[in-house]
C-alpha positions, 0 to 999 in steps of 0.5 A: 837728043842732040842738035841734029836730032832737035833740027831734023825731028824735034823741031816741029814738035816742040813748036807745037808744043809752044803753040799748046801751052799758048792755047792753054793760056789763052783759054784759062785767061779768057775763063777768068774774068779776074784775070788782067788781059794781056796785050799778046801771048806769043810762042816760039821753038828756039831757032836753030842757029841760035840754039847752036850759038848758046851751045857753044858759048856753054862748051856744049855743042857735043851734047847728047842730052839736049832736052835736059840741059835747055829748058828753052827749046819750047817758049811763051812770052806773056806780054801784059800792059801793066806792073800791075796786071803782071803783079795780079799775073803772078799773084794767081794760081793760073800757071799752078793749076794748069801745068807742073812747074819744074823745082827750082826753075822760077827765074826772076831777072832783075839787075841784082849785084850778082847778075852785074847789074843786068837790065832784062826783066822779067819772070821765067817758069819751066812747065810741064803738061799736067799728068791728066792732060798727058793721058789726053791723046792729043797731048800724049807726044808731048809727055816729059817736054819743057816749055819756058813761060816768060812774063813781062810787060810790054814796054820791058818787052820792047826792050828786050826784043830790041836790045837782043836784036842790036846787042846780042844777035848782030855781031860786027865781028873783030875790030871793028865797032867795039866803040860804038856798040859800048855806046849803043849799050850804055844808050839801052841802060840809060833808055830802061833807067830813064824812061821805061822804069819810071814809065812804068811805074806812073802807068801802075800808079795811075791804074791804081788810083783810077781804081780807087776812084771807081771803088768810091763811086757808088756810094759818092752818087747816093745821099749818104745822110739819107742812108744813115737816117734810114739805117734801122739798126746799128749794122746798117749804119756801120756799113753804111759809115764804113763806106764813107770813111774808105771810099767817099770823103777822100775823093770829096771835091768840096770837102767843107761843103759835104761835112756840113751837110754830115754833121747832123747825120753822124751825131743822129747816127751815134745817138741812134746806135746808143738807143738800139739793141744789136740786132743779130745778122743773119747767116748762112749758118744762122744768126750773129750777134749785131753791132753795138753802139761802141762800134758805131762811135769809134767809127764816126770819130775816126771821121770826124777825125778826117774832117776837123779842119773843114768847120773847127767849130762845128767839129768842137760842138759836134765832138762835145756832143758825141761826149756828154753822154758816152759811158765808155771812159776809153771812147771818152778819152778819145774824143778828148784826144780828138778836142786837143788834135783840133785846138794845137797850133799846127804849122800848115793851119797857121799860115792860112789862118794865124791862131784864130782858129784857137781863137775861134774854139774859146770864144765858143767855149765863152759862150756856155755857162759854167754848168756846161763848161764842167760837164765837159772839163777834159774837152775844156782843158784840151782846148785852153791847154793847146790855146796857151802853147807856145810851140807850133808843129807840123809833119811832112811826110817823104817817101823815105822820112818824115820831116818834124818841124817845132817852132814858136807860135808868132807873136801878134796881138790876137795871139795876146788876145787868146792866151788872155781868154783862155787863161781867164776860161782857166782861173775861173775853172780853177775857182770851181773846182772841188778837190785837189785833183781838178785844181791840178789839172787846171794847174797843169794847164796854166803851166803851159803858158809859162814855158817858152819853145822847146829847143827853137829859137824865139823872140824877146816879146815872146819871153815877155809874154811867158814871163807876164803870163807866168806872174798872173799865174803866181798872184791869182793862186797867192790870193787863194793860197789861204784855202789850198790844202797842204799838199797843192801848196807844197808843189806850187811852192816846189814849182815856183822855186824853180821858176825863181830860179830861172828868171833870177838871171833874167832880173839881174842882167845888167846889160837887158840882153832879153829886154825883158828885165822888168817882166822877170823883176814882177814875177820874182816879186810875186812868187817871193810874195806867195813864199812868204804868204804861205809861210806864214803858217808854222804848222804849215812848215812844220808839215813840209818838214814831216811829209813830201819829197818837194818841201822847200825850205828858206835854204833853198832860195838863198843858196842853189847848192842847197841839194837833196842831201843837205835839205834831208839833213836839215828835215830831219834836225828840224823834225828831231828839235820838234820832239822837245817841243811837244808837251801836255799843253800842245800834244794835242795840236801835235796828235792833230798835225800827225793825224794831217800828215797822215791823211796824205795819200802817196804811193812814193814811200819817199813821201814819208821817210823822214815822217816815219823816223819822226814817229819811231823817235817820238816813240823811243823817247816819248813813249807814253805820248807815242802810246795816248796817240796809238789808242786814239789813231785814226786808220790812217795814222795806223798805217804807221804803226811799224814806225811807233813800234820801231821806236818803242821796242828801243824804249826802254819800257817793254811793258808799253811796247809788249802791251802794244803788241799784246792788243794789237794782236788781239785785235788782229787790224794790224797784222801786218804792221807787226810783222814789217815792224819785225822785218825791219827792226833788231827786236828777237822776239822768236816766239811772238813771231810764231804766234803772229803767223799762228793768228795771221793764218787763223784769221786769214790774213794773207798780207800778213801772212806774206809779210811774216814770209819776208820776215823768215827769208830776211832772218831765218835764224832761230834767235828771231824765229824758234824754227825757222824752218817750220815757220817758213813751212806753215806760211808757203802752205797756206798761201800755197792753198790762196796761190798768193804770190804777192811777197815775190814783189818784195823778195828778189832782191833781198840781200839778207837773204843769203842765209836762207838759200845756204840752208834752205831743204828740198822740201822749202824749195818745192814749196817755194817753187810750188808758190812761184807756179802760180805767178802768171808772168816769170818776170825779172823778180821771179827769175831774181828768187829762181837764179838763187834758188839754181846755184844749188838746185838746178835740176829743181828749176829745170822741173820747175819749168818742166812743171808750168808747160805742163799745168793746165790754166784753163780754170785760172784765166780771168787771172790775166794771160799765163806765159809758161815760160819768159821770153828772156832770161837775164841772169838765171840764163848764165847759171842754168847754162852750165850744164847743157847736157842737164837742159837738153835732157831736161828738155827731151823730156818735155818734148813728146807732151808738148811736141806742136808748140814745143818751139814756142815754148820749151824750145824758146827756153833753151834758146834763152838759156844758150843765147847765140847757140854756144859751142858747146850746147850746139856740140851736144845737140849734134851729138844728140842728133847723130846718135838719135831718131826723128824725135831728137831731130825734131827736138833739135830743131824746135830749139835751132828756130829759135835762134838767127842762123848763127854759124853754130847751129850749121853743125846740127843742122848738116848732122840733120840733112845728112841723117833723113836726106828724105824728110822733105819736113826736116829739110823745109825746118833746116832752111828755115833755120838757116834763113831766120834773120836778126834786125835788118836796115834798109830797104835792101835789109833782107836781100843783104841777110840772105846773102851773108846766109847764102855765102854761109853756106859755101863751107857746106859745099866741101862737106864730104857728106854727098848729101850736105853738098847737095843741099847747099847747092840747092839752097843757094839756088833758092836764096840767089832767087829770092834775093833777085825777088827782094830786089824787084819788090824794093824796087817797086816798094820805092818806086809806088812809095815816092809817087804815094808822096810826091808834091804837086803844085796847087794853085793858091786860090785852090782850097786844097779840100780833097783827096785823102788830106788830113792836114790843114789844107781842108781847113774852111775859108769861110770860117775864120779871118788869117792872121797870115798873109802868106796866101800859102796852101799846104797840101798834106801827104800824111797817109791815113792816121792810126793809134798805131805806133809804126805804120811799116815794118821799115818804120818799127824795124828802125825803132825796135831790136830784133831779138829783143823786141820782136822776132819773126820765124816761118816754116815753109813747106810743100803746101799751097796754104800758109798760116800767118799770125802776123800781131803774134806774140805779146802784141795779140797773146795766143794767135802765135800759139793758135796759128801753129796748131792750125798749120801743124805738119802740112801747112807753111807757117809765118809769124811776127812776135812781140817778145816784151809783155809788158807794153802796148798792143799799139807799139808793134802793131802794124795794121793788116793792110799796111802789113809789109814785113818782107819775110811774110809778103814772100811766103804770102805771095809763094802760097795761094792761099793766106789764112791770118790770127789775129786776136781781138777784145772780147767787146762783151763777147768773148766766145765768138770768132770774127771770120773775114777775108775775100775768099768767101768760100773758104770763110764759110767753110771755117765757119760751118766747120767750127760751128759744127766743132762747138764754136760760135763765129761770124761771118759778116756784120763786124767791124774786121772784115779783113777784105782791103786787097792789101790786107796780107790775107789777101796777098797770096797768088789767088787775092783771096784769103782767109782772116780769123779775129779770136777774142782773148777770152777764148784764146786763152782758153784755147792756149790752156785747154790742148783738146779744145786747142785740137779741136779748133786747129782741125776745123779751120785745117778740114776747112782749108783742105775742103776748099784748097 
C-alpha cells in the first residue's frame, strides 16, 4: 500500500478500525469494575496530510509498503485522570487479553538522554485484533491492521495536544519567527517541568493517601477493645490487631486519648492468647492450624511500640506486664529493647519535656519493692542505663537521607536529680546481686554515667558531673571490694586504671582550663584508694599474675609506656620467683590458689597463657609437687593437664611422668590432655601415642580421637609415631563412621603440616576428603586443608565437589542447613583454576544429575573458581559450545548467570545465538546473561548499567554472523526501552518519595499526636512538666520501623557490595508468570532453590541472594512491601502474575506452607494442588497473608499474586530430597497454569 491507496481506499477502513479497538476498550473498562475510569478514549485515522508530512521527513514518500513502515495509520488515545489510574492501566492484562500486541513495540516516551530530553509522555503499544476475533465476520477486514494505543494522563494529554499543534503543525516557514518559536518551546518545557509534572504527582499522592483513609475507616468506627475482649480465640484477636496496627492508629486524631482506653484491652489480649489453645481455621480444603500465643504478643508489642510516647508510664507498666510472665526469651528481649527505646534521651522528646520523661520512668520504678525490681532486672537495667546517659539523639528522615544528630543531654539541676536516683536504683541492684554475672551487668550500667558525649561538644558542668558521678562509683565498689571475687576485681581495677589515666591531665592542669580540677583530684584520690585496697591481699596479686589478660600491675600506674609486652615479661618473672617459694609448709595454700585460678571460666586461652607455663615449669623443676597436686586435682585443675605434662616430660624423672601417663591412660578422663600434651611438646613416644588412639577408639572418645588426628597432621614422621600412615587411617575411620569434623577447626592452618601433604597416599586423601563431605558449610577452614590438598590432587578436589552436589542430606538436616557448595572461594579458587579444561569436564559431568539448580550450584562453583570470566575459561566454553549440543549450551549458560555481563563471556554468548538462532529459551538465557548487573549507585544506577550493556553490544552489530547481528539489534531495542522505563519509574520513585517526606508547618499549640508519627510528637502533655521552654513541636516523617537493617534496595545497595554480599539474577521468558524469590539466598536458605524448580523451563525467574551465610537474616531483608530493587519491580510489572518464596520459622510447625497474596484464586488453587501432592499448607488465619497492594506479589499487571511462606524444616527437606523437591514445584506449577 502507498499513500494514494491509504488516501483513496484504506482511509475509511482504518478509521474504523480505530473506531473498533475503542469500542473494544471501552467495553472491557466498563466490565472491570477494578479498572480506573478513564477521562475519554479517543480515536483516530492518521490525517493524510499529515501522514505525507512524516513521510518525507523519513525520505519515504515513494514507499509502497505503507502498512509496515507506519504503525500509526489506526490510533486510540487512553486519557486517564491520574498517574495513578494510568499505573493501575498499565499494571493489568486488559490491553493483553484483548488483543496481539506486536514484539518489540511498546514505546515508553520519557525525556531520557537518548531522545534529547524530549518532554511528551506517554505509554504507546501496536496491536492486532486477536486470532478469535478476526474469524468474527464483522471483524474479519481488519485482519493484519495495526492500531497505536496511547495512554497518558489528562494533563500530559493537554500538553501534548497543544504543544503539537504550536510546535509541530504550524510552521511560519523561513525566516521569519525562529525566535520566538524557540521561546514558545523553551515556555512549553518550562509548563511541563514547573507545573504539570509537580501537578501530577500531588493529585497521585493525594489519591493515594485518601485511599488509605478509606482503608482504615471501618474498623476506626467499631470499638476496638470491645472487639479484642469479645475474640474467642487467638485468631480472632490477631485479625482484629492487625487492623488497628495497619489502618487505625495512624489516622487516630487523639492519639493519647485512644492508647488510654487500649492499654487494658491489649494486655487483656496477650493474657488471653497465653491461656488459649490454637484454635484451627477452617478452609476450604479443611482446617489449619490456629495462631499462638507468640503471634498474638509479637504483635501488640509492635504497637505499643507505636504508641510509647503517648503515656510513658503507662506504656512502662503495661510492657513489664506483658514481660512477667513470658517464657519465650527472644519475645522477652523484645520488650527489654521496647523498655530502652522509650527510656533514651531523644532529641524531639527532649525539647517538649526536658528529661522528665526519664524522670518520670525511675520514680515509678522507685515505687516497687526490691522483690519486684529483680523480677524484672533487664527492664530495670534499661531504664536506669538510658536515664545516666549523656548523649541525646534524634533521626530526621529526607527524601534522599536521613539526618542523624547526637549531642549532649543539657545540663539542669532535674537532669541531676535523675542521674542521682537512678544510680541509687543501681548501687542498691548492685548490692542484691547474687553472682558476678548480675554484678557486671550492673556495672555495665553505671559506667555509662562516667562517659562523656561521643564526638560533640559539650560544657564544663557537664565533665564535672561524669567526673563526680564516676568518684561515686569508685568508692561505693571499694567498700564492697572485701567480698568481690577475683575475677570482678581485676576488671574494675583494669577499668579504673584507664579512667586514672584520663582524669590524671584533668588533676594536673595548672591553668583549670575545664574548671573541673577538683572533681578530677577526688576521683584519683578514690580509685588510688580502691588500688591499694585491693592490693593489700597478696594472694590476690599473685592470682592477677597466674590469670587474665587485664592484670594491672604497680608499673602500670606509674609509667604509661608500661605496654603488653613489658607487663607479659614482667608476669612471667614474677610467676617464675613464685617457684622457690613454695615449700612443705605452704604447698598446700599454693595447691589451694592453683586450684582458684583454675576455677576461672574463660574461653580466651589468653586468659591462662602465663598460668599454663607456670604449671609446666612447677612440673619440670618441682616434679614431685607437680605429681601430690595432679593426684588430688579437682576437674578444673585437670583441664591443665598438657601444662603438667609438658613440664615433666623435661623433668628428668621419667618414672613420675611415664607413671603419670600410665594412670592417666588407664583411667581414660583425660584422653585428650595427652594427646594435646604430645602435640605440642618435643616427647617422641611413638608407640604410646599408638596405644593412646588404640584406647580413644576404644572407649569412643571422639575429642581425643581428633586431637591424635592433629597430632599425626603436625608430626607425621615415624620417630614420634610408628606408622604414621596407619595412625591416620585408624583415626579418619572411626570419625569417619561419627562424621566427626571437629578437628577441621584446628587443622587449616597448621603449618607443620607441610610433611603430611608431601606424602599424604591417595588412599589418606579420600579419606580426609570422605571427613570434609560431612561438614555442612566449605568455610574458610575447609578450603585452607582443600587448597593443600589441590596443589597435588585436583582432579580429587574436583570429585570431591562432584560428591557434595551429588549427597542426598535429607536424613542429616536437624545438623543445620547443608550448602553443597561456597559461595566464594579465596585461595582454593587460584589453584583449581589452572586447569580450565579439567573443571569444565569435571563440570559437564555433574550437568545432567543436576541439570534445574545447576546454576545455583555447580555453575556458581565454576563461576568461583573463574572469577571475572578469564580468557581462557571463557575460550574453552566457546569452544565447548561450538563443537557441542544443547546440553553444552545450556551448561555454558548455567555458569555465564552467574557472572555480570563481562565482556568475555560475549564470545560464548555470540557462539550461543549463532548455533540455536531458534531456542527462544537460550535467547532469553544470553539476554539475561548479558543484562546481570554489579552494584549500581543512584537512582538512575540501573538505567546507566543497561546503557554501558546496550553500548557493549555495538561490537556485536559488525558480527559477520547474520544472526549475532540480528540479535543485537534487537537487544539494543529492548534495553533503550527499559532505560526509558527506569527513567520514568526514577521519576515517580523520587517524586512520591519527596512527598512521603516533606515538612509541613504545625501549629505550636497542636499535639502533633496523628498520622503514621513515631516520634516524639505524640508524646502526651498532660503526662510530665517540660524542662524546655522552646514550645517547639516535632513532627516525626520516620516511616514505619522494622528489625530490618535496610528499608530499600537504595539503602542496602549503598551499604553492601554487590558480588560480595548479595547478588541478583533473572531469567525471563515468553510466560505471563514470574517466579520470585526475593529473601533468596542465605537470607531465607532454600527459597532460591525452590523458586527455580517451580519456574522450570516456562516460567520467567527472579531472585535476590545473600551470599555470606553467616549473618543476620535482618541485614539484607527488605520486607516484601517495601521490596523495591529495580531489576524485580520490572519483571513483576512485565508478568501478569507474581508467585514469591519466601521461608519462614518453622514457630512449632514445620511442615505447613503459609499461602498468601491478593489472587485468592490462584492461592487455592496452590493449596488444593499441594495438599493433594501430600503437603499441609494454609490459607488463611496466619500472620503472612501477603496481601499489602505493594507487596511485590502483588505487583504484577493484574495486582494480584501469589505468596508462599515455606518453614525451614521443609525447605531443607525439599533442597535434600529432588523427588519431593518435584513434586512440590509441580503442584504450585499445575496450579498457576490452572489459573493463568
Amino acid at each position: 500500500m502507498n499513500i494514494e491507496d491509504y488516501e483513496k481506499t484504506y482511509y475509511s477502513t482504518y478509521a474504523d478500525f480505530a473506531q473498533t479497538v475503542r469500542f473494544i476498550l471501552e467495553n472491557a473498562l466498563r466490565a472491570d469494575k477494578g479498572q480506573p475510569r478513564p477521562q475519554s478514549v479517543q480515536c483516530r485515522a492518521k490525517e493524510v496530510s499529515s501522514l505525507r508530512r512524516r513521510l518525507v521527513e523519513a525520505d519515504k514518500l515513494d514507499t509502497q509498503t505503507l502498512e509496515l513502515d507506519r504503525r500509526d495509520l489506526a490510533g486510540v488515545r487512553l486519557i486517564f485522570y491520574t498517574n495513578n489510574d494510568v499505573d493501575r492501566f498499565l499494571a493489568s492484562s486488559l490491553i493483553h487479553e484483548n488483543f496481539e500486541i506486536e514484539e518489540d513495540s511498546t514505546k515508553i516516551h520519557h525525556p531520557v538522554p537518548e531522545n534529547k530530553e524530549a518532554q511528551y509522555r506517554a505509554v504507546h503499544y501496536t496491536v492486532r485484533l486477536r486470532e478469535e476475533r478476526v474469524r468474527l465476520p464483522e471483524y474479519a477486514r481488519f485482519a493484519g491492521l495495526r492500531c497505536e494505543i496511547q495512554v497518558q494522563t489528562i494533563l500530559n494529554h493537554a500538553w501534548s495536544e497543544t504543544s503539537h499543534d504550536i510546535l509541530y503543525k504550524d510552521k511560519l516557514g523561513d525566516g521569519y519567527g525562529e525566535k520566538g518559536m524557540k521561546a514558545i518551546a523553551r515556555r512549553f518545557e518550562r509548563i511541563m517541568d514547573k507545573y504539570l509534572i509537580p501537578a501530577g504527582f500531588e493529585i497521585q499522592k493525594a489519591q493515594q493517601e485518601y485511599e488509605r483513609l478509606l482503608q482504615g475507616k471501618s474498623l476506626f468506627d467499631k470499638d476496638i477493645a470491645t472487639l479484642l475482649d469479645g475474640a474467642q480465640n487467638n485468631n480472632e484477636r490477631y485479625e482484629v490487631l492487625s487492623g488497628l496496627k495497619d489502618y487505625s492508629i495512624p489516622n487516630y486524631d487523639d492519639l493519647s486519648a485512644a492508647y488510654e482506653g487500649l492499654r487494658g484491652p491489649l494486655l487483656r489480649a496477650v493474657k488471653a492468647a497465653r491461656a488459649t489453645e490454637p484454635v484451627p481455621i477452617d478452609t476450604t480444603y479443611g482446617k489449619m492450624e490456629g495462631f499462638k500465643a507468640d503471634a498474638v504478643t509479637t504483635l501488640v508489642l509492635e504497637i505499643i511500640e507505636r504508641l510509647r510516647y503517648a503515656d510513658v508510664v503507662g506504656t512502662l507498666q503495661l510492657l513489664i506486664d506483658i514481660y512477667r510472665d513470658e517464657a519465650e526469651e527472644d519475645i522477652r528481649q523484645t520488650i527489654v529493647n521496647a523498655v530502652k527505646h522509650l527510656s533514651e534521651y531523644n532529641v524531639d522528646a527532649y525539647r517538649q519535656v526536658g528529661p522528665m520523661l526519664q524522670m518520670a520512668l525511675v520514680d515509678y520504678l522507685a515505687g516497687m519493692s526490691s522483690i519486684e525490681l529483680d523480677s524484672i532486672r533487664p527492664i530495670v537495667l534499661a531504664v536506669w542505663t538510658e536515664a545516666i546517659q549523656s548523649d541525646i539523639t534524634g533521626a530526621e528522615w529526607k527524601a534522599d537521607s536521613v539526618v542523624l544528630s547526637t549531642g549532649a543531654v543539657p545540663v539542669s539541676d532535674q537532669l541531676q536529680q535523675v542521674r542521682e536516683k537512678a544510680m541509687t536504683a543501681l548501687f542498691a541492684a548492685y548490692e542484691r546481686s547474687n553472682d558476678d554475672t548480675q554484678k557486671r551487668a550492673v556495672l555495665a550500667a553505671l559506667d555509662a554515667a562516667t562517659r562523656t558525649p561521643n564526638q560533640v561538644q559539650y560544657s564544663n558542668e557537664f565533665l564535672s558531673i561524669t567526673l563526680r558521678d564516676a568518684t561515686r562509683i569508685v568508692e561505693f565498689v571499694t567498700a564492697q571490694a572485701k567480698s568481690e571475687s577475683y575475677e570482678l576485681l581485676q576488671h574494675l581495677e583494669h577499668q579504673f586504671l584507664y579512667d586514672y589515666r584520663r582524669t590524671r591531665t584533668l588533676a594536673d592542669d595548672p591553668d583549670n582550663r575545664f574548671n573541673c580540677q577538683t572533681e578530677a583530684a577526688a576521683l584519683i584520690a578514690a580509685i588510688l584508694k580502691f588500688r591499694d585496697a585491693i592490693n593489700t591481699d597478696e594472694r590476690f596479686r599473685q592470682y592477677k599474675v597466674l590469670v587474665g589478660f587485664e592484670s594491672v600491675y604497680s608499673e602500670h600506674w606509674t609509667d604509661e609506656e608500661f605496654d603488653y609486652q613489658r607487663a607479659d615479661e614482667y608476669r612471667k618473672k614474677e610467676a617464675d620467683s613464685y617457684l622457690a617459694t613454695i615449700n612443705d609448709a605452704n604447698e598446700s595454700q599454693w595447691y589451694d590458689l592453683i586450684a582458684r585460678c583454675a576455677e576461672t571460666k574463660s574461653s580466651d586461652l589468653a586468659t591462662f597463657a602465663v598460668f599454663v607455663n607456670f604449671l609446666s615449669n612447677l612440673a619440670e623443676r618441682r616434679p614431685e609437687v607437680a605429681e601430690r597436686f595432679l593426684a588430688r586435682a579437682s576437674d578444673d585443675l585437670c583441664r591443665f593437664l598438657p601444662g603438667f605434662l609438658n613440664g615433666l616430660s623435661r623433668s628428668g624423672r621419667n618414672d613420675i611422668y611415664e607413671a603419670i601417663l600410665e594412670r592417666e591412660l588407664v583411667s581414660a578422663k583425660h584422653l585428650s590432655g595427652i594427646a594435646r600434651h604430645l602435640r605440642y611438646s618435643d616427647v617422641k613416644q611413638p608407640d604410646f601415642a599408638h596405644r593412646l588412639l588404640k584406647r580413644a577408639i576404644d572407649i569412643a572418645d571422639s575429642a581425643a580421637v581428633s586431637e591424635c588426628l592433629l597430632f599425626a597432621l603436625e608430626h607425621f614422621d615415624a620417630e614420634q609415631i610408628t606408622d604414621p600412615d596407619s595412625f591416620l587411617r585408624d583415626a579418619l575411620a572411626f570419625l569417619n563412621d561419627r562424621k566427626d569434623v571437629r578437628w577441621v577447626s584446628e587443622a587449616w592452618f597448621l603449618e607443620k603440616g607441610g610433611k603430611l601433604y608431601e606424602e599424604l597416599t591417595p588412599e589418606r586423601t579420600a579419606q580426609i576428603l570422605e571427613n570434609l563431605g560431612h561438614v555442612r558449610q566449605v568455610n574458610y577452614q575447609v578450603e585452607g586443608i582443600l587448597g593443600r590438598l589441590a596443589e597435588r590432587q585436583p582432579e580429587a578436589i574436583w570429585d570431591y565437589f562432584g560428591a557434595r552436589l551429588a549427597k542426598n542430606f535429607d536424613e542429616d538436616r536437624d545438623e543445620g542447613r547443608f550448602e553443597a557448595v561456597p559461595f566464594r572461594l579465596r585461595s582454593l579458587g587460584k589453584v583449581l583454576a589452572k586447569d580450565p579444561q579439567l573443571a569444565i569436564s569435571k563440570g559437564l559431568s555433574w550437568f545432567s544429575g543436576d541439570r534445574r539448580l545447576f546454576q545455583f550450584r555447580g555453575g556458581r562453583l565454576l563461576s568461583n573458581v573463574f572469577p571475572h570470566c578469564t580468557p581462557e575459561f571463557a575460550a574453552a566454553l566457546a569452544g565447548l559450545v561450538k563443537a557441542g549440543g544443547d546440553t553444552e549450551a545450556d551448561f555454558a549458560l548455567a555458569i555465564l548467570r552467574n557472572y555480570h555481563g563481562e565482556i568475555s563471556t560475549h564470545a560464548v554468548l555470540k557462539e550461543i545465538v549463532s548455533r540455536f538462532p531458534g531456542d527462544a529459551r537460550k535467547l532469553s538465557e544470553v539476554r539475561a546473561a548479558i543484562d546481570s548487573t554489579g552494584v549500581v549507585r543512584g537512582e538512575l544506577g540501573f538505567a546507566e548499567a543497561w546503557r554501558t550493556r546496550r553500548d557493549s553490544l555495538t561490537e556485536w552489530l559488525s558480527d559477520e554472523r547474520p544472526l549475532v547481528k540480528a540479535f543485537a539489534e534487537k537487544h539494543i531495542a529492548e534495553l533503550n526501552l527499559r532505560i526509558a522505563s527506569e527513567h520514568r519509574s526514577a521519576e515517580t520513585e523520587k517524586e512520591m518519595r519527596n512527598r512521603d517526606y516533606e515538612h509541613e508547618d504545625v501549629d505550636e499549640d497542636d499535639d502533633g499526636a496523628g498520622g503514621e508519627d513515631d516520634g516524639a510528637s505524640g508524646i502526651s502533655r498532660n503526662q510530665t512538666a517540660s524542662a524546655d521552654s522552646s514550645g517547639a513541636t516535632a513532627r516525626s516523617t520516620k516511616p514505619g520501623e522494622t528489625s530490618d537493617k535496610y528499608k530499600s534496595y537504595s539503602a542496602l545497595a549503598a551499604g553492601e557490595t554487590e558480588g560480595v554480599d548479595y547478588r541478583k539474577f533473572f531469567t525471563e521468558k515468553p510466560s505471563p508468570v514470574l517466579i520470585a524469590a526475593p529473601h533468596g539466598g542465605t537470607i531465607e536458605p532454600g527459597t532460591s532453590e525452590i523458586a527455580v524448580a517451580i519456574a522450570g523451563n516456562d516460567l520467567s525467574l527472579y531472585c535476590f541472594e545473600g551470599l555470606k551465610p553467616d549473618r543476620p537474616h535482618s541485614d539484607l531483608h527488605i520486607e516484601s512491601h517495601l521490596f523495591d530493587e529495580p531489576e524485580g519491580l520490572r519483571l513483576a510489572a512485565a508478568a501478569d502474575v507474581v508467585v514469591t518464596v519466601h521461608g519462614r520459622k518453622d514457630e512449632g510447625d514445620t511442615e505447613t506452607v503459609w499461602l498468601g497474596g491478593l489472587d485468592h484464586q490462584l492461592r487455592d488453587a496452590v493449596a488444593k494442588n499441594l495438599q493433594g501432592a501430600g503437603f499441609r499448607v494454609r490459607t488463611t488465619g496466619h500472620r503472612l497473608p501477603g496481601e499489602e497492594p505493594d507487596n511485590i506479589c502483588n505487583r504484577g499487571k493484574r495486582g494480584a499474586g501469589g505468596q508462599l511462606e515455606i518453614p525451614r524444616t521443609l525447605r531443607d527437606a525439599l533442597i535434600a530430597d529432588t523427588q519431593k523437591l518435584v513434586n512440590f514445584a509441580g503442584a504450585v506449577q499445575s496450579a498457576i497454569v490452572q489459573t493463568k
